[in-house]
SERO-4910 file (N, C-alpha, C, O; in steps of 0.05 Angstrom, whole numbers):
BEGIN
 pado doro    nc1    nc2    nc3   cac1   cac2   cac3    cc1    cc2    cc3    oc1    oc2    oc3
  Unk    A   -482    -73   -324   -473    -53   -343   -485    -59   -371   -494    -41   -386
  Unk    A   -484    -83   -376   -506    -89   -398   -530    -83   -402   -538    -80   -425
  Unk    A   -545    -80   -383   -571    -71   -391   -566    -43   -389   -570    -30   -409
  Unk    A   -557    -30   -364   -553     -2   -370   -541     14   -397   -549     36   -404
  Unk    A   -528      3   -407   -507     12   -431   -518     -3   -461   -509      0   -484
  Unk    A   -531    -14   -454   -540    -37   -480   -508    -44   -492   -498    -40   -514
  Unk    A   -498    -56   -468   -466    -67   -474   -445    -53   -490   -425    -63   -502
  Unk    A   -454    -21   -489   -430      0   -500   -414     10   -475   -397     26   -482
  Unk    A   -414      5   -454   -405      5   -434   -387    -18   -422   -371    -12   -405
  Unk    A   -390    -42   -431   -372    -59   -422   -337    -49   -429   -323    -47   -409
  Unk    A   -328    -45   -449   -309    -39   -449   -292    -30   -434   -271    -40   -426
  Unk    A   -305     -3   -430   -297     17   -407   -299      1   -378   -279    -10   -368
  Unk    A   -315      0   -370   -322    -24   -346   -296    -42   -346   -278    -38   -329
  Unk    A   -295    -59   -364   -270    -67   -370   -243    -54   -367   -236    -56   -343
  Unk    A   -228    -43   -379   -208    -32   -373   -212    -17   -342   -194    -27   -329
  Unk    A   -223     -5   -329   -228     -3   -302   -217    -24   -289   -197    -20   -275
  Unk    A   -228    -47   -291   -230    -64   -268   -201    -72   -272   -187    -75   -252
  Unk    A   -189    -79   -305   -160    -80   -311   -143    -62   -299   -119    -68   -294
  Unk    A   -154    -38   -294   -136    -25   -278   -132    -23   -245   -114    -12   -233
  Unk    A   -151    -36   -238   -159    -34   -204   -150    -66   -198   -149    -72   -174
  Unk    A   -143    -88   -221   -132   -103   -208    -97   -104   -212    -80   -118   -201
  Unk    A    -95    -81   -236    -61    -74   -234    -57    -67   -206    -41    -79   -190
  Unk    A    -73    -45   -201    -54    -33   -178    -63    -48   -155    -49    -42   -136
  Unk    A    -82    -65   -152    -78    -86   -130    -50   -107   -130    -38   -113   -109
  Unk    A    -43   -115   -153    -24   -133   -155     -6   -116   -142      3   -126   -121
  Unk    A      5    -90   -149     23    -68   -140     22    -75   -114     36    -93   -105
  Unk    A      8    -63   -101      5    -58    -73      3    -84    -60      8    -81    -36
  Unk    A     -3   -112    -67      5   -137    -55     29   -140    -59     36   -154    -40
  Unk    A     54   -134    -76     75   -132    -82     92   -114    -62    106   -125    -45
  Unk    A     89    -90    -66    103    -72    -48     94    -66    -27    111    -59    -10
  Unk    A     63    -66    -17     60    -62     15     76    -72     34     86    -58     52
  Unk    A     81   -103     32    106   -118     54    128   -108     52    145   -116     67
  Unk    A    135    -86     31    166    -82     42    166    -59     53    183    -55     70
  Unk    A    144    -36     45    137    -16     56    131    -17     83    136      3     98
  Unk    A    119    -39     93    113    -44    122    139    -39    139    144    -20    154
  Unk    A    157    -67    130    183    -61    131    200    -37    138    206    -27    160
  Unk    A    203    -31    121    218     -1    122    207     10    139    222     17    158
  Unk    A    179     18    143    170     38    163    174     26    193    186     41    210
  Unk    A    165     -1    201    174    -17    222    208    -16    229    215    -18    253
  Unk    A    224    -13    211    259     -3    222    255     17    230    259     20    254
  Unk    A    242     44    212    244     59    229    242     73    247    256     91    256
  Unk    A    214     59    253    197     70    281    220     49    297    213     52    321
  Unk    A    236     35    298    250     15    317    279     35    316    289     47    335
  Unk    A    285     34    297    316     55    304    297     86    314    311    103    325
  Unk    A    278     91    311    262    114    328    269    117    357    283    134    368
  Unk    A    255     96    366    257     90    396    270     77    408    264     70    431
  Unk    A    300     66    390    322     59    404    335     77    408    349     77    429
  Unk    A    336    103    389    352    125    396    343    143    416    356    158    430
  Unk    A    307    138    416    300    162    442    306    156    468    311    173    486
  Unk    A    307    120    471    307    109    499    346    107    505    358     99    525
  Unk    A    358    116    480    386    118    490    392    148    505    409    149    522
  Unk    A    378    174    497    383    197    492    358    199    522    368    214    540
  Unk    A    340    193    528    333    199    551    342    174    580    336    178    604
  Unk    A    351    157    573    368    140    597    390    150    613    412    156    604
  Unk    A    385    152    637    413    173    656    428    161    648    428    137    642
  Unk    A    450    181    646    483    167    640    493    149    657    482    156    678
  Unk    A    504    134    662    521    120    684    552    131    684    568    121    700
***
């Protein structure tokens, strides 16, 4: 970016990358609970389908 910009571009470049490693921190943060949550409920999913199609006794 330095040679391209004759270093009036670093800045910008800068804050960019400040921002793309905010929202990485984000998303290393909340992806695992998001996993979570979605993993209950694909599991209460198909506990309820395999109750609701199991013959009665």
């Amino acid at each position: 970016s330095t040679v391209t910009t004759g270093g009036i571009g670093n800045p910008v470049l800068s804050i960019v990358e400040d921002l793309f490693a905010f929202v990485n921190a984000l998303v290393a943060i909340f992806l695992p609970w998001l996993v979570l949550i979605i993993a209950g409920a694909v599991l209460i999913f198909f506990v309820r389908l395999h109750r609701r199609l199991r013959p009665a006794a």
